[in-house]
N, CA, C and O atoms as CSV, one atom per row, in Angstrom:
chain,resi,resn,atom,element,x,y,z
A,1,UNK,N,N,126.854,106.602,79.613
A,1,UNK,CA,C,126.403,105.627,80.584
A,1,UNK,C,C,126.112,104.333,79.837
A,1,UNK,O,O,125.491,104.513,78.789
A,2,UNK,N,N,126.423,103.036,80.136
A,2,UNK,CA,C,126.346,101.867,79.504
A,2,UNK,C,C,124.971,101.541,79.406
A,2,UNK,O,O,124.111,102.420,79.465
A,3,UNK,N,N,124.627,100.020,79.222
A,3,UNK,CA,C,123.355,100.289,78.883
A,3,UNK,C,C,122.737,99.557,80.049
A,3,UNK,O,O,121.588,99.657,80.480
A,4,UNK,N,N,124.032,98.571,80.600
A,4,UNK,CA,C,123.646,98.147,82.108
A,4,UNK,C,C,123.159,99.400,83.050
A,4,UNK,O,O,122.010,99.623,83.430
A,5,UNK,N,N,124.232,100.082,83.294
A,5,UNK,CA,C,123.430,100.849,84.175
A,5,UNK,C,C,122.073,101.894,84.085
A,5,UNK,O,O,121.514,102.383,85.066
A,6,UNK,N,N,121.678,102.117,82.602
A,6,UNK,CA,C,120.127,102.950,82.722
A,6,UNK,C,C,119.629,101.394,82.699
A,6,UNK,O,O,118.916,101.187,83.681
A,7,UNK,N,N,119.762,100.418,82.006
A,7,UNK,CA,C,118.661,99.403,82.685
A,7,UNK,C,C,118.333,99.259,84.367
A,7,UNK,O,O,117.203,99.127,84.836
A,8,UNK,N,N,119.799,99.328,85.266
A,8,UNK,CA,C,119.320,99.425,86.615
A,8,UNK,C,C,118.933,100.550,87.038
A,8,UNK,O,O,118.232,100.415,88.041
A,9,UNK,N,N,119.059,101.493,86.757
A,9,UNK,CA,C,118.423,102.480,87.041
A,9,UNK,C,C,117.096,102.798,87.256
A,9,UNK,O,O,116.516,103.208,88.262
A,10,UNK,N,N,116.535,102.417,85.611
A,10,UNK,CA,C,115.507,102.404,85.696
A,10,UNK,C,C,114.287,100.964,86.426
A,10,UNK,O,O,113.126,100.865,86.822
A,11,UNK,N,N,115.524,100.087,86.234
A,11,UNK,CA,C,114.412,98.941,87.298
A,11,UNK,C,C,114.368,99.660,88.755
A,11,UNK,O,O,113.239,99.783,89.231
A,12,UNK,N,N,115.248,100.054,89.371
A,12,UNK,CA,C,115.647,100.723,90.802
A,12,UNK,C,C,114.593,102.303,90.750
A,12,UNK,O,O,114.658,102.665,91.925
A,13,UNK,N,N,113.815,103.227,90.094
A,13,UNK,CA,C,112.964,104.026,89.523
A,13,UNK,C,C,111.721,103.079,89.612
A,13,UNK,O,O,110.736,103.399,90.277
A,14,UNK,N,N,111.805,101.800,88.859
A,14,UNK,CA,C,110.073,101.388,88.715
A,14,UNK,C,C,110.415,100.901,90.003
A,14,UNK,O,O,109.503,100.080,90.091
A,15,UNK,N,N,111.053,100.783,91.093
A,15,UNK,CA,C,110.497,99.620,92.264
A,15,UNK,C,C,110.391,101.180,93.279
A,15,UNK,O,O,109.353,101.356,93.918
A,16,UNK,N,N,111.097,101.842,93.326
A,16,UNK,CA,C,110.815,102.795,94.153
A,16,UNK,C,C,109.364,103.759,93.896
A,16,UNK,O,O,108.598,104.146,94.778
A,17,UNK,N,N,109.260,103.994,92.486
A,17,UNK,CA,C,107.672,104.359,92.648
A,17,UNK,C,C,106.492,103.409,92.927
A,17,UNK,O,O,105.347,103.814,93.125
A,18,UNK,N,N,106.892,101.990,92.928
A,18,UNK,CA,C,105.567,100.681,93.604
A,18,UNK,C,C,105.956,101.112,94.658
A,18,UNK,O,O,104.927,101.729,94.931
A,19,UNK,N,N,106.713,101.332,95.631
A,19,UNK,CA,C,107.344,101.370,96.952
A,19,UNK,C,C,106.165,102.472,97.022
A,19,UNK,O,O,105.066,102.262,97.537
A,20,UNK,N,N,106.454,103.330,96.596
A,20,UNK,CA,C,105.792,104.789,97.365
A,20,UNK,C,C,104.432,104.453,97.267
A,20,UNK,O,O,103.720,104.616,98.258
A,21,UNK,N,N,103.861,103.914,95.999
A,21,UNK,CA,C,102.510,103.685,95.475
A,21,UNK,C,C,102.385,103.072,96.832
A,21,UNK,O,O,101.755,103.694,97.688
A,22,UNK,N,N,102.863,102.040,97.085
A,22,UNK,CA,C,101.927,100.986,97.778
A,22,UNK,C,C,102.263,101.759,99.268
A,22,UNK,O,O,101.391,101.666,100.131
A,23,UNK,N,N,103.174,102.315,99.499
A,23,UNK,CA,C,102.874,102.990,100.970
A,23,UNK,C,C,101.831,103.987,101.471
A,23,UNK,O,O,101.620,104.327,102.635
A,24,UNK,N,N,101.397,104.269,100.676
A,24,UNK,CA,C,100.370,105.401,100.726
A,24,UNK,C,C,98.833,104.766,101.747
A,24,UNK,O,O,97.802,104.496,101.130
A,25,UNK,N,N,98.867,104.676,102.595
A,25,UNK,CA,C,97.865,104.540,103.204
A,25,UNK,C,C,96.533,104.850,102.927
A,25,UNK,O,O,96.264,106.051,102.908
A,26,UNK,N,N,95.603,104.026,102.700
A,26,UNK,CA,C,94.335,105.025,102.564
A,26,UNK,C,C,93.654,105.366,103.648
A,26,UNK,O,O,94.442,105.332,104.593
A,27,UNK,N,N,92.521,105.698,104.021
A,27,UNK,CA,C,92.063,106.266,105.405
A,27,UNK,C,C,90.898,105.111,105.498
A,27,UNK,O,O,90.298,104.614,104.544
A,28,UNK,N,N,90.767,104.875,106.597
A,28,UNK,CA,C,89.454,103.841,107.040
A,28,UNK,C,C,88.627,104.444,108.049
A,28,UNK,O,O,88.900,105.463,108.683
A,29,UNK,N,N,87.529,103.691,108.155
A,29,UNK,CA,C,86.656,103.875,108.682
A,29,UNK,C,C,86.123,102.887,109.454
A,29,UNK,O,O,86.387,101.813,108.912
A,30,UNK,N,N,85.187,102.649,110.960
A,30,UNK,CA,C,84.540,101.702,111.485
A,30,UNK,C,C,83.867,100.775,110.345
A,30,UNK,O,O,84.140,99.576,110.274
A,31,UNK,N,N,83.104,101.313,109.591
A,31,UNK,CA,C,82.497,101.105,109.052
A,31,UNK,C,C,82.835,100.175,107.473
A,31,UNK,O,O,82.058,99.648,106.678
A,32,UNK,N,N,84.316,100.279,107.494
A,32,UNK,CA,C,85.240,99.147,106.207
A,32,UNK,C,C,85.211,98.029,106.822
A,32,UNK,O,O,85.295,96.962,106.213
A,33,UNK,N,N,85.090,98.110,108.102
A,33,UNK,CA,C,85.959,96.472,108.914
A,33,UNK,C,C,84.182,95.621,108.404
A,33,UNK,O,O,83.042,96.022,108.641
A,34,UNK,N,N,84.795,94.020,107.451
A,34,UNK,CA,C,84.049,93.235,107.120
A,34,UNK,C,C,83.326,92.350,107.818
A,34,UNK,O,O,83.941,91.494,108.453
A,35,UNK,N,N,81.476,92.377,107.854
A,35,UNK,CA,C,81.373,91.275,108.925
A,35,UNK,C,C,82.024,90.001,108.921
A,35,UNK,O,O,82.256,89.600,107.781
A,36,UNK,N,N,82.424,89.171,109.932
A,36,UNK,CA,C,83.253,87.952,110.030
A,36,UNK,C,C,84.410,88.315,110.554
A,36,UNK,O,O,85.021,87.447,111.177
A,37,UNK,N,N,85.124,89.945,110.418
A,37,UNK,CA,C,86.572,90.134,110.220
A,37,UNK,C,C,87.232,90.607,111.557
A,37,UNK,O,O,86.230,91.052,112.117
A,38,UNK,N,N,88.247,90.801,112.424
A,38,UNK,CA,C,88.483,90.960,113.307
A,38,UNK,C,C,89.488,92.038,112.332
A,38,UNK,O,O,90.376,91.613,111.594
A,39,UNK,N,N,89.154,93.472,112.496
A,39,UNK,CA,C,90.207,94.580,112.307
A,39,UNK,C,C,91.040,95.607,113.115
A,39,UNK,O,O,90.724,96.009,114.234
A,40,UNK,N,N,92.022,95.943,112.495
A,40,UNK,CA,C,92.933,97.073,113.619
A,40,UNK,C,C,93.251,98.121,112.450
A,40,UNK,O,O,93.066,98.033,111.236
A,41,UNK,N,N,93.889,99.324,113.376
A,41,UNK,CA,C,93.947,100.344,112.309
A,41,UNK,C,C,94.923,101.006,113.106
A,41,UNK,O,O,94.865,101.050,114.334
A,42,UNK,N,N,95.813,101.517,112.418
A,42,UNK,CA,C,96.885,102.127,113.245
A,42,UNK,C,C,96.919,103.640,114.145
A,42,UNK,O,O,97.778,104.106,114.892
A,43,UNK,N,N,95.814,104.065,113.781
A,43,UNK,CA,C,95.592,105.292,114.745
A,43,UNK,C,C,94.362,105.069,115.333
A,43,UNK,O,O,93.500,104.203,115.183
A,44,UNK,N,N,94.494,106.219,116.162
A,44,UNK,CA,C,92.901,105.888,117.117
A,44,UNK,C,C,91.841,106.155,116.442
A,44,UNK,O,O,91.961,106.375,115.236
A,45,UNK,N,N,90.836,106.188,116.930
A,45,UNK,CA,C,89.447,106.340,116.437
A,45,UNK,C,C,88.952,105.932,114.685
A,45,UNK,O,O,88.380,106.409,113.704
A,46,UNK,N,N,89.714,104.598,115.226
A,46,UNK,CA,C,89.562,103.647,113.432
A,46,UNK,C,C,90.112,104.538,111.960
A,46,UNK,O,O,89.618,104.588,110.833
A,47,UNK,N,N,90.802,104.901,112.289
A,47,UNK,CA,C,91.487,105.766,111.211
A,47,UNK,C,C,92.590,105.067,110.884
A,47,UNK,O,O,93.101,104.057,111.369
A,48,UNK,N,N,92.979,106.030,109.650
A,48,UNK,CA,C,94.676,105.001,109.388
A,48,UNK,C,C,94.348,104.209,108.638
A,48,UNK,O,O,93.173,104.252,108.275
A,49,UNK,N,N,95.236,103.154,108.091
A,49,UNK,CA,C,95.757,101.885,107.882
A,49,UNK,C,C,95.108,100.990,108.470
A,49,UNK,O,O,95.222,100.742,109.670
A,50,UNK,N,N,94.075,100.195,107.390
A,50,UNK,CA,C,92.773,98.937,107.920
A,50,UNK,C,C,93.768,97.914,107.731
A,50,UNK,O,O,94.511,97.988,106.752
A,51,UNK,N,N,93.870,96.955,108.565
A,51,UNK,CA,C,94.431,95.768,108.359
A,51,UNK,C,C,93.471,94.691,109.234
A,51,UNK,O,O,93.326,94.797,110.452
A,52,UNK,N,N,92.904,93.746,108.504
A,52,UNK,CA,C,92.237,92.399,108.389
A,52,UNK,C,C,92.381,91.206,109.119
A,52,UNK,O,O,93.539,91.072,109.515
A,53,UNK,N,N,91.604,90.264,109.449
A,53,UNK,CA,C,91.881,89.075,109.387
A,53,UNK,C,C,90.530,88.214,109.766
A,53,UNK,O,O,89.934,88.560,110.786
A,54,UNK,N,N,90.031,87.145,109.022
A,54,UNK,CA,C,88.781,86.743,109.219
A,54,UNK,C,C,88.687,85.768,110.914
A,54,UNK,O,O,89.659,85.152,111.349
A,55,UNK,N,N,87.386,85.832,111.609
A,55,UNK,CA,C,87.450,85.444,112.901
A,55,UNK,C,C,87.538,83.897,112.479
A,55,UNK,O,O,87.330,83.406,111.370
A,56,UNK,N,N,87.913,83.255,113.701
A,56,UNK,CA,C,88.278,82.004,113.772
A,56,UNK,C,C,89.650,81.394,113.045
A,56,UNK,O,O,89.654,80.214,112.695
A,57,UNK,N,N,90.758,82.202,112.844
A,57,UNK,CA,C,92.335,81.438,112.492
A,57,UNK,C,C,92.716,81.791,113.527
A,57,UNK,O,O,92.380,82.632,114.360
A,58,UNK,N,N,94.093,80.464,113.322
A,58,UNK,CA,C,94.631,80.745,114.247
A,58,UNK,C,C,95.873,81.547,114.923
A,58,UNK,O,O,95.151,81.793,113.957
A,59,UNK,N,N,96.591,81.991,115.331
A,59,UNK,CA,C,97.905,82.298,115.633
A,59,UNK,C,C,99.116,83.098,114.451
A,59,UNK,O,O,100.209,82.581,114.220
A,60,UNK,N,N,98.827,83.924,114.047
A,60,UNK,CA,C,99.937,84.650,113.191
A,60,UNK,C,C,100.521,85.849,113.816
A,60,UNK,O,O,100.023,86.439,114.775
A,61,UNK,N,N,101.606,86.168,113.213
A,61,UNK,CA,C,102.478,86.907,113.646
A,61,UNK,C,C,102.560,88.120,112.471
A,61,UNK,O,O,102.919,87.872,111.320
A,62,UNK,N,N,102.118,89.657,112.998
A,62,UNK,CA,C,101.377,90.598,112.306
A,62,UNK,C,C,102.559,91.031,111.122
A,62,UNK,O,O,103.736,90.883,111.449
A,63,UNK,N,N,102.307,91.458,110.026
A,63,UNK,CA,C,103.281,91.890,108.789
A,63,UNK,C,C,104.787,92.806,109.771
A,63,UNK,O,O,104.779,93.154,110.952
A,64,UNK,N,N,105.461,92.904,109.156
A,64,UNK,CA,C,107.039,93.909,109.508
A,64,UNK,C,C,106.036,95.170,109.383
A,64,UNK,O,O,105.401,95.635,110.330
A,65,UNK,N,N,106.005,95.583,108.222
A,65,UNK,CA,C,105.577,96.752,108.182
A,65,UNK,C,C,103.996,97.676,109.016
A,65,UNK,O,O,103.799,98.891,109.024
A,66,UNK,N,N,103.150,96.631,109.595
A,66,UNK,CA,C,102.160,97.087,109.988
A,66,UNK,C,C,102.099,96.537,111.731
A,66,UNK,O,O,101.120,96.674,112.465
A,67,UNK,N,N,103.485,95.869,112.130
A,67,UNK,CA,C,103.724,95.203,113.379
A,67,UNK,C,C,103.860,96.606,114.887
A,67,UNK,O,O,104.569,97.579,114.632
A,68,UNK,N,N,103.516,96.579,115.579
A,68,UNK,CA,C,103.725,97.468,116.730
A,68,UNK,C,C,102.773,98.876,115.977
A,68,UNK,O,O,103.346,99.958,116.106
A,69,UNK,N,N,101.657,98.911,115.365
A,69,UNK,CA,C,100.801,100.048,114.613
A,69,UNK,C,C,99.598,99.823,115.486
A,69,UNK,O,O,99.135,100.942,115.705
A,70,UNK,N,N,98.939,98.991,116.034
A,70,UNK,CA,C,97.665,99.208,116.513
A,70,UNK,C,C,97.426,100.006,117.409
A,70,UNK,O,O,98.207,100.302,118.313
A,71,UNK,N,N,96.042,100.543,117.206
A,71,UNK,CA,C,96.017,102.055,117.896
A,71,UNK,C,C,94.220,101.701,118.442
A,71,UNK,O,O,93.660,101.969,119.505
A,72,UNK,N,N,93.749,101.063,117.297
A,72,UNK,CA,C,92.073,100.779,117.489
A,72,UNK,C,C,91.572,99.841,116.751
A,72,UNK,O,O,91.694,99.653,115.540
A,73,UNK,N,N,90.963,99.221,117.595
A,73,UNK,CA,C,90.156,98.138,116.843
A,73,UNK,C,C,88.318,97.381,116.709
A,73,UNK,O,O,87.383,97.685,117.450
A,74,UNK,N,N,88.291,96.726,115.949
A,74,UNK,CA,C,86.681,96.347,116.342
A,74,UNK,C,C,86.826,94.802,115.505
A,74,UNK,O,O,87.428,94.425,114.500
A,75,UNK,N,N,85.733,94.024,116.731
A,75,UNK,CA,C,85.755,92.634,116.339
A,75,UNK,C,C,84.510,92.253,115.929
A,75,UNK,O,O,83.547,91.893,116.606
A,76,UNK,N,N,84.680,92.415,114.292
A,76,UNK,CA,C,83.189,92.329,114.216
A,76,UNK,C,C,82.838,90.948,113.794
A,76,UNK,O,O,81.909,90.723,113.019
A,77,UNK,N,N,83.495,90.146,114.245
A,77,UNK,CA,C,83.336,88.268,114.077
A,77,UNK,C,C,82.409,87.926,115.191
A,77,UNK,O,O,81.837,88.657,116.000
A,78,UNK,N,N,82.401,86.609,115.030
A,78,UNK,CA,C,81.865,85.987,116.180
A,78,UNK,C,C,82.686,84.875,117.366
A,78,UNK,O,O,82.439,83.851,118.002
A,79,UNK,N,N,83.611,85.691,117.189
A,79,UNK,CA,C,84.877,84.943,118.371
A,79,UNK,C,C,85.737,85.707,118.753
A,79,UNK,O,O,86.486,86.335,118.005
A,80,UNK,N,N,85.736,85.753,120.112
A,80,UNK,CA,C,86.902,86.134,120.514
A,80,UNK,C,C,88.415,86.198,120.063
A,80,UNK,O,O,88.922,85.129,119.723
A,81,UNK,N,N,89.062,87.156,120.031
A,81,UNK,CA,C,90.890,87.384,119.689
A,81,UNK,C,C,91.331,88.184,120.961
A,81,UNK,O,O,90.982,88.867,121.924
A,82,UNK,N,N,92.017,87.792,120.492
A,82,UNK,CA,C,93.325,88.767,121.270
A,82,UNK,C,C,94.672,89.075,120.315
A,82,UNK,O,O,94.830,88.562,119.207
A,83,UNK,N,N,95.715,90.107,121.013
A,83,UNK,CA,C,96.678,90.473,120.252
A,83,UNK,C,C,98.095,90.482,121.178
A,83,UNK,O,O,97.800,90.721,122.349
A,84,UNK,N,N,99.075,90.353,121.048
A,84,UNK,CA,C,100.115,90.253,121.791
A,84,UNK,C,C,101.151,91.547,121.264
A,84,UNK,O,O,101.076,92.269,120.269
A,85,UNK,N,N,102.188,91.493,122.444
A,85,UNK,CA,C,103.186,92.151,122.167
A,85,UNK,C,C,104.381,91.927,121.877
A,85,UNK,O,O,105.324,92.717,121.836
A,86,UNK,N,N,104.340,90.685,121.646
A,86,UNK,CA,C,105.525,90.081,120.958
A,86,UNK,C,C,105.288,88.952,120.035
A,86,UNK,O,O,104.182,88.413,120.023
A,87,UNK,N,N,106.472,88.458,119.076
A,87,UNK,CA,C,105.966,87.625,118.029
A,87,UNK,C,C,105.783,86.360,118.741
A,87,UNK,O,O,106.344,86.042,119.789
A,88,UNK,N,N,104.822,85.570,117.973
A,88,UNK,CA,C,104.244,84.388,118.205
A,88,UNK,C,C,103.784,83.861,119.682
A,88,UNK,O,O,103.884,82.838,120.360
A,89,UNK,N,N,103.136,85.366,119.790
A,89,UNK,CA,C,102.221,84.595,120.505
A,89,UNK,C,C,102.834,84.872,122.361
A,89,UNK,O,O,102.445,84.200,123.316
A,90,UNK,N,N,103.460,85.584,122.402
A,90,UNK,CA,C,104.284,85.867,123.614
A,90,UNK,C,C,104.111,87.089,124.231
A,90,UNK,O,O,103.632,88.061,123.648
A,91,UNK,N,N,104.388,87.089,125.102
A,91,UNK,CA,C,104.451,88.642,125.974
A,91,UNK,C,C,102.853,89.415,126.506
A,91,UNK,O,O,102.006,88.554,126.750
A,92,UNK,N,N,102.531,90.371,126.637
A,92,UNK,CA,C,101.602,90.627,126.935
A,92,UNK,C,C,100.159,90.193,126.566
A,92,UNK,O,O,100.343,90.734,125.475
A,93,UNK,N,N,99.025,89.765,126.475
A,93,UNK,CA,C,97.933,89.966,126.017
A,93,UNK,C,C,96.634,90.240,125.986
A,93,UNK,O,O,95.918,89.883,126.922
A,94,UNK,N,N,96.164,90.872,124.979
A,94,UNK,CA,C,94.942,91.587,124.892
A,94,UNK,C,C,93.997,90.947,124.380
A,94,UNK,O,O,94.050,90.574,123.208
A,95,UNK,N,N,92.788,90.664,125.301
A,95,UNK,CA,C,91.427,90.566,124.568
A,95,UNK,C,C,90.685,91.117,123.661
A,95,UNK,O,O,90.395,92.277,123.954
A,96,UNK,N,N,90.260,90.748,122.672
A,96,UNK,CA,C,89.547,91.553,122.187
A,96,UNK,C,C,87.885,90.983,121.666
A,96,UNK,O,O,87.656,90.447,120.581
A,97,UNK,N,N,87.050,91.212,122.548
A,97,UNK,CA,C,85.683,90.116,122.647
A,97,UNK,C,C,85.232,90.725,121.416
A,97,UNK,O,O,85.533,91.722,120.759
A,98,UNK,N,N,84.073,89.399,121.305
A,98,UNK,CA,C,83.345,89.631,120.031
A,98,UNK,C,C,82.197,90.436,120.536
A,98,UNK,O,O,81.502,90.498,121.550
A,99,UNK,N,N,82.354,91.287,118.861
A,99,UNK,CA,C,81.454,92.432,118.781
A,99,UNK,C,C,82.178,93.554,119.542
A,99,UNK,O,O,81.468,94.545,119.374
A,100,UNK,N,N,83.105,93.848,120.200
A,100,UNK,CA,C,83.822,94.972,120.796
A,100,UNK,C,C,84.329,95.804,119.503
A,100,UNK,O,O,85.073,95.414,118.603
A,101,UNK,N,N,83.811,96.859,119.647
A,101,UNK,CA,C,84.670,98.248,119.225
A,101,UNK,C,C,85.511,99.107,120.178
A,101,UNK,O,O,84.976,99.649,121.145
A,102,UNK,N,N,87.037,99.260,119.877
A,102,UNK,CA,C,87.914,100.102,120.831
A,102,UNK,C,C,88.717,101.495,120.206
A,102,UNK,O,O,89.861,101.491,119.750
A,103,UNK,N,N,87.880,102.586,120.301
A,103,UNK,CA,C,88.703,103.478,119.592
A,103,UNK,C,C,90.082,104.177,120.303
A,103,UNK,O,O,90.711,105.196,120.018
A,104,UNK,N,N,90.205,103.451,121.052
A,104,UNK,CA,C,91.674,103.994,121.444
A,104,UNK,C,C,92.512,102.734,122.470
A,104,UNK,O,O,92.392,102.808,123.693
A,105,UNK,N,N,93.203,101.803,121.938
A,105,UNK,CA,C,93.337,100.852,122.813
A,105,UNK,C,C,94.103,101.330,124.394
A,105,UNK,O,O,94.589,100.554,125.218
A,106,UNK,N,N,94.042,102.473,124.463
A,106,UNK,CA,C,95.072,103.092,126.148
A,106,UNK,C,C,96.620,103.244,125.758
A,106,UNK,O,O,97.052,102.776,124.704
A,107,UNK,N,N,97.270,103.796,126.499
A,107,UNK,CA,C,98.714,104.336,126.099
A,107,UNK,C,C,99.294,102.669,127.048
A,107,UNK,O,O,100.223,102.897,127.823
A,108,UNK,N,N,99.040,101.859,127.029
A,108,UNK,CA,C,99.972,100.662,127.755
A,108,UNK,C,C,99.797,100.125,126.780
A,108,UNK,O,O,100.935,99.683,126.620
A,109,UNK,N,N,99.068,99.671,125.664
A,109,UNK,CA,C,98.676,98.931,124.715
A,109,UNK,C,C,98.835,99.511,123.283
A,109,UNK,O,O,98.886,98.693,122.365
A,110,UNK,N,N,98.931,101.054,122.945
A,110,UNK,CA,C,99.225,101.220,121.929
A,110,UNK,C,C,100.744,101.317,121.239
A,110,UNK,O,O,101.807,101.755,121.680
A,111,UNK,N,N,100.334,100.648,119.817
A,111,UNK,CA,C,101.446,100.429,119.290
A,111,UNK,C,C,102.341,99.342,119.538
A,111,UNK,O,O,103.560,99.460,119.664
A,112,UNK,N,N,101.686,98.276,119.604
A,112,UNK,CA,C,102.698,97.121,120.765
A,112,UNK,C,C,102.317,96.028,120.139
A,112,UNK,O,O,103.295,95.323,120.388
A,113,UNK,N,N,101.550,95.304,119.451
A,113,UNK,CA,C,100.751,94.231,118.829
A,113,UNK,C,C,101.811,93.765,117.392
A,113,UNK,O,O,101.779,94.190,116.238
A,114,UNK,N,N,102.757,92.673,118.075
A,114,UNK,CA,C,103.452,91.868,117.389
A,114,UNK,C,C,102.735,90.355,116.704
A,114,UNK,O,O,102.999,89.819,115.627
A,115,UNK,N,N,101.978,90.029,117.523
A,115,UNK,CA,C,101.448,89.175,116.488
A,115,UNK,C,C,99.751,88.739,117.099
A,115,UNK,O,O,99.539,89.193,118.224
A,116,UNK,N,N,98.490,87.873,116.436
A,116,UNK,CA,C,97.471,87.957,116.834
A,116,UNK,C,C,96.329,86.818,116.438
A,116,UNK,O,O,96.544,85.852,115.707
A,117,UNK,N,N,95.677,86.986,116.772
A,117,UNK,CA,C,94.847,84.989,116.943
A,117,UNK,C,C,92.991,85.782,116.856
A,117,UNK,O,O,92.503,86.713,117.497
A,118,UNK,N,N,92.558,85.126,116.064
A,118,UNK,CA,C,91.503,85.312,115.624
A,118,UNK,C,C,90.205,84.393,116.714
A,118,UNK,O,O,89.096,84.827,117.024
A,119,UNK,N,N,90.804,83.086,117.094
A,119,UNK,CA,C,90.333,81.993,117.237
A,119,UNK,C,C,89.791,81.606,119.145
A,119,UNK,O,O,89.199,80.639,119.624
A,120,UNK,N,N,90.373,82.936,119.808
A,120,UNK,CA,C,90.315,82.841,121.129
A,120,UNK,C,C,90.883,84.384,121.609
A,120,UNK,O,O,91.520,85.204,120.949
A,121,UNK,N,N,90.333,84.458,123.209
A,121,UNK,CA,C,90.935,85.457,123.837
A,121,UNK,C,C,92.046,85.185,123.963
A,121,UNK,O,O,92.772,84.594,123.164
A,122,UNK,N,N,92.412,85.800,125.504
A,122,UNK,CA,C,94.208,85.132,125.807
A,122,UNK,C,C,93.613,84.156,126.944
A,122,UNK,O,O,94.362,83.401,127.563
């Protein structure tokens, strides 16, 4: 084998074990989401995959990989969000008031949250 190909090899080996590393979910809790932070988690009852965002920004459109995952959430900021079902800001939307905890957002709403706004309801 040349020496090109164990070099790709092995670069194609180190990116697939960061790949796996970093997929590994850790487990969350109500109790991770940061005061200020408006959080979601991809299964119900705050479990899963914590994903972030501090209250008051505005308008983003949620990662590829963690997009259409919300399952439960809690707003532990002091402003209202909401979350949509499509990117930027389009299609359905959900309130999510301040200080609300939701451990199961309902089967019309789960899994559907394409992108989300820290800064207001809908």
């Amino acid at each position: 084998m040349s020496q090109f190909f164990r070099r790709l090899l092995a670069g194609a080996a180190v990116a697939a074990a960061a790949t796996t590393t970093l997929a590994v979910p850790a487990e969350a809790a109500l109790s991770d989401c940061p005061p200020g932070a408006v959080c979601f988690w991809n299964d119900a009852n705050f479990s899963g995959s914590l994903n972030w965002r501090w209250g008051g920004q505005g308008l983003q459109n949620i990662s590829w990989w963690n997009s259409d995952e919300l399952s439960s959430y809690y707003n532990n900021s002091g402003y209202n969000a909401a979350f949509y079902d499509h990117s930027n800001g389009r299609g359905a939307c959900w309130t999510m008031w301040s200080g609300q905890a939701v451990a199961y957002v309902g089967d019309w709403a789960n899994d559907r949250a394409s992108s989300w706004r820290m800064d207001r309801g809908c």
